[in-house]
N, C-alpha and C positions, 0 to 999 in steps of 0.2 A: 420397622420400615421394610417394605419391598420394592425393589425395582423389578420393571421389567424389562429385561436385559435384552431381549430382542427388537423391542420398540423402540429404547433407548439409542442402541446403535442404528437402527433403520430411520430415527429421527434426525441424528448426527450426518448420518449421507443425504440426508435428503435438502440436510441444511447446505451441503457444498452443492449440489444439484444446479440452487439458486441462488447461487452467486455468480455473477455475470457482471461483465464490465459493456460499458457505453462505448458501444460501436461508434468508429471514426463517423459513417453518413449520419447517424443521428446527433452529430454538434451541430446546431445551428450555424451557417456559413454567413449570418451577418451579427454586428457587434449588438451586444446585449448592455442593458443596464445591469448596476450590481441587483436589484432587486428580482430582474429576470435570471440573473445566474444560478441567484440563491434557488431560486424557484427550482428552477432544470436539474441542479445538482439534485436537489431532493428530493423532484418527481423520481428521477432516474436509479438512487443508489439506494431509497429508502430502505430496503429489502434487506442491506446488507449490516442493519444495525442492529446491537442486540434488544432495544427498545423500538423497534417502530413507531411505536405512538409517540415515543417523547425524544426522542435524540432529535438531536441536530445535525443535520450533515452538515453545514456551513453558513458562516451569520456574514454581517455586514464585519462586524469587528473581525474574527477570523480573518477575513480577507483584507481588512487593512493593516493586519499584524505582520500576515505575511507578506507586505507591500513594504513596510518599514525594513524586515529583515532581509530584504532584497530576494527574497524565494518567488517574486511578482512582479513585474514589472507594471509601470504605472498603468492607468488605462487612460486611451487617448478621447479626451472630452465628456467623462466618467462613461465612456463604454468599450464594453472589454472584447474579445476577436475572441477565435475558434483559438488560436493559439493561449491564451489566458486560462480558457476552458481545458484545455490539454495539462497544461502545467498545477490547474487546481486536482483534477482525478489523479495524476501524479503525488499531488501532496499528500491527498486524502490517506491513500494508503500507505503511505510512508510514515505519516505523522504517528500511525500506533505502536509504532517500536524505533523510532528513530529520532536523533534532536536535531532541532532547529539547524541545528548549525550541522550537520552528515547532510540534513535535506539539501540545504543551503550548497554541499561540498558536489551534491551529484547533479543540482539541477544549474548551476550557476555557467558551466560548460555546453550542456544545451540549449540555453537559453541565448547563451553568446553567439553558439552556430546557427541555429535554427529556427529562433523564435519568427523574425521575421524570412519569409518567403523569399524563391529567387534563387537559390543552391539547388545542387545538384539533389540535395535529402530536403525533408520539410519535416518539424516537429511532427506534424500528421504522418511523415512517413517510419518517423523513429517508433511512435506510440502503438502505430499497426503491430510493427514486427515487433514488436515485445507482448503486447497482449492476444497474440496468434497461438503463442504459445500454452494459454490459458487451458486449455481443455485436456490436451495433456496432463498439463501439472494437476487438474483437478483431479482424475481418472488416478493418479499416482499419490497422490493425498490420500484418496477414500483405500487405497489397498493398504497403504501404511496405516491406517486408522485401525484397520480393520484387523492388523496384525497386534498392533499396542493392543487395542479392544480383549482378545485371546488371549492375551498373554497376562493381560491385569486381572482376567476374570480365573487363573493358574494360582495368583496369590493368598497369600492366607488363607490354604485352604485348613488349617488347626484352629484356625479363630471358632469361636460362639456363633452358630448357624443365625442370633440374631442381630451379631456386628459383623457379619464378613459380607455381605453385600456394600455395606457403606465403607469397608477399609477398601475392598476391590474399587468401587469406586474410589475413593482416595489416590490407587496406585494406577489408575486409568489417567485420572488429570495431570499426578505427578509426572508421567510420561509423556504426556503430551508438550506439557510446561518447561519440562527441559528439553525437548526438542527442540522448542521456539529458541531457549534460553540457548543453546548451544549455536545454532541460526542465529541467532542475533548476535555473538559476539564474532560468528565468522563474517557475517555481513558489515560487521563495524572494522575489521581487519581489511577486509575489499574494500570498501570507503576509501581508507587509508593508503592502500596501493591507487586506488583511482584519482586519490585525491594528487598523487606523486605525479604519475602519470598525464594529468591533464595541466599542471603548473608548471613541467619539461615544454609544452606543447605553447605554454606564452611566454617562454624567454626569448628573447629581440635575437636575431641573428649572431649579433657577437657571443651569443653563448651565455649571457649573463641574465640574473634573475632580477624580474620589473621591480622599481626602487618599491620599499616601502613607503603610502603614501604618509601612514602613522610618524 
């Protein structure tokens, strides 16, 4: 087997390159059907799947899954608002390392404040400033890639000239995977502080916490 280690890694940046999230003025500003949303999601995020011909960014089901688990709020006369469309691209990316119920912990507080319009912030204004940040973080992804990448290609170098391209690979992915893996269990500890934090924020005035309705 050969790689080629130069294309490889030039393939790898070029994949975050094109990764782009759906700018606030391209949501539609009138309510859509589910079958127009499925559409818009898909015209728009296709790019970021590892199947483009065959994934699904979002079905009918999907979206009434998430409507049961309360991560949706209903849509008024089966059509959904800019704000529906805000909290699905929220899901979207959250749903690959995170459960139902962590989604559920982070979106359930913006939804409360924000979803409808009229405050001083607007879901549209939370979703700006969070995905502002976006090109940084990408520019700072591709240099940490860049550094794993080096450092995996340092390994095994005692191996058989005709396995140590596939073990370097090996210790390329391993690297990567525990990143995510280490990220994701700091990200489920911050959940856990957020989740503390915004349950402080609906206790009633006397200080006491909302009855359980269970």
């Amino acid at each position: 087997m050969t790689i080629d280690r130069e294309n490889l890694l030039k393939s790898i940046l070029n994949s975050l390159d094109r990764i782009d999230h759906i700018e606030l003025a391209d949501i539609p500003n009138i309510d859509l059907y589910m079958d127009q949303v499925t559409t818009f999601m898909d015209t728009r995020l296709r790019s970021t799947t590892r199947n483009p011909g065959g994934d699904k960014i979002l079905t009918k089901t999907m979206i009434n899954n998430y409507a049961k688990n309360d991560l949706l709020p209903p849509p008024v006369r089966k059509k959904y608002c800019k704000e529906h469309i805000l909290l699905l691209i929220f899901i979207y990316y959250y749903k690959g390392i995170l459960s139902i119920s962590d989604i559920q912990t982070l979106l359930k507080p913006l939804t409360e404040k924000y979803f409808h319009p009229g405050g001083s912030l607007t879901l549209g204004d939370v979703y700006e400033e969070v995905f502002s940040l976006e090109k940084d973080e990408i520019a700072d992804l591709q240099e940490n890639i860049v550094k794993k990448f080096t450092l995996s290609q340092e390994t095994f170098q005692d191996a058989p000239e005709d396995e140590k391209e596939i073990l370097q690979l090996f210790s390329f992915i391993s690297m990567l995977s525990y990143d995510v893996y280490v990220k994701k269990l700091l990200i489920e500890k911050m959940i856990d502080s957020f989740k503390t934090a915004t349950q402080k924020e609906e206790r009633p005035k006397g200080g006491k916490e909302k009855s359980d309705p269970s």
